[in-house]
N, C-alpha and C positions, 0 to 999 in steps of 0.2 A: 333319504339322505339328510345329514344335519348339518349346518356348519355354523356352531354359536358358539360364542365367546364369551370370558368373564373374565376382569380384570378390577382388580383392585392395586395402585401404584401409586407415586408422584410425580409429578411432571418436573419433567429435568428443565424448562425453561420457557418463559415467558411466551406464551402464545399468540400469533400474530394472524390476523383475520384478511382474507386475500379470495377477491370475486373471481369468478372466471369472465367469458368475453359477454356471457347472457344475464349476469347479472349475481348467479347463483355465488351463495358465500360458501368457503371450505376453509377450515385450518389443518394442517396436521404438528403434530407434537409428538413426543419421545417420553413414554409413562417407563417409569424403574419402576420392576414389581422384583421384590424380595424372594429368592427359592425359600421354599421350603424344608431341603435338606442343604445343608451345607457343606462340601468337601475342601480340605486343606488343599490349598493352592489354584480353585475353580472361585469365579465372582459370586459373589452374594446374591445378586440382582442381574437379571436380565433388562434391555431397555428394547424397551418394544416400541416398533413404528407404528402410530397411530392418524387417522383421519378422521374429522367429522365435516357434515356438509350442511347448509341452512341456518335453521333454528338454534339448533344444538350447536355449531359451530359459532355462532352468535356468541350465543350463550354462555358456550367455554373462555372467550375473549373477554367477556363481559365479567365475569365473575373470579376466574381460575388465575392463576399465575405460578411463578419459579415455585416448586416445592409442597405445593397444596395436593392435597390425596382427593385420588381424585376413584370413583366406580365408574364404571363402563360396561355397557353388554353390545357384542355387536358381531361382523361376521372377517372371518380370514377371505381378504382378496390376496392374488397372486398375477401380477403381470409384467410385463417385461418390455425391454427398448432394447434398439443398437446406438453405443456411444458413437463418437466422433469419429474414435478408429475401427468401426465397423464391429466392435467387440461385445456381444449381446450381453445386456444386463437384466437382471433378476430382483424382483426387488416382491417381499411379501410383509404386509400390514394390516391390520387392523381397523374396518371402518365400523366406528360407533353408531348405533340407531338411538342408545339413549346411556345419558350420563346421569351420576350422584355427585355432586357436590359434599366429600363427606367430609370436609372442614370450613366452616365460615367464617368470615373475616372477622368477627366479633372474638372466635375463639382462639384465631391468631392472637390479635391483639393481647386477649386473657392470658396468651403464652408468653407472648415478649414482655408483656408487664409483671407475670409471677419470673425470668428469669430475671429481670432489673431491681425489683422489689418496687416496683410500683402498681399500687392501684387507682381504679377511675372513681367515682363518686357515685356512678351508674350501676356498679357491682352489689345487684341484689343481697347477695351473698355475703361480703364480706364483712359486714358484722358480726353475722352467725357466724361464720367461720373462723372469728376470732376468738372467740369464747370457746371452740374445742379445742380439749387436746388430746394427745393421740394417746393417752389410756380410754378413753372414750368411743374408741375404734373400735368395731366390733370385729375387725379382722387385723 
């Protein structure tokens, strides 16, 4: 039997880091992954319930935030409660064993500064980059 997952998405919002009673760290978060096929009148994206525990959960707080794309490989749990009014609830997630960072903050930056028209002085690049122009494109 297999139950692995793979996700590539953004995190719909700011991830918050929360111990249990032993010490152990977990966040969960809400990743928007894009379908694939797209039908008039159905959403674009799915937003999937996500957990990670530890290291990784550290680590997502540490680095990740609103909108950062983020990889994930991990496995489908499915478990369940009764609410207040006795009414059994269902609830199926996604726990992460190991995450990508596939945007850093360096290249945020490089994004909000190419939408303002500003660059930093740290921008290896942008000198060569100034001197093509786009008949120079091979594509």
């Amino acid at each position: 039997m297999i139950n692995r997952v793979m996700e590539i998405g953004r995190i719909t919002k700011d991830p918050v880091l929360r111990k249990t009673q032993n010490g152990t760290s977990v966040v969960s978060f809400v990743l928007a992954v894009n379908r694939k096929v797209k039908k008039e009148g159905q959403p674009d994206a799915d937003f999937i319930n996500c957990q990670a525990w530890g290291k990784t959960a550290e680590a997502i707080c540490t680095y990740v935030s609103k909108g950062h794309m983020l990889g994930l490989e991990g496995r489908i749990q499915t478990r369940n409660y009764d609410d207040r009014d006795g009414k059994r609830v269902y609830i199926t997630e996604v726990v992460a064993d190991s995450v990508q960072f596939l945007e850093s903050k360096k290249s945020d930056e490089s994004a909000q500064n190419e939408a303002t028209g500003a660059y930093t002085q740290n921008d290896e690049y942008a000198d060569y980059a100034a001197d093509i122009q786009d008949d120079d494109l091979p594509f």
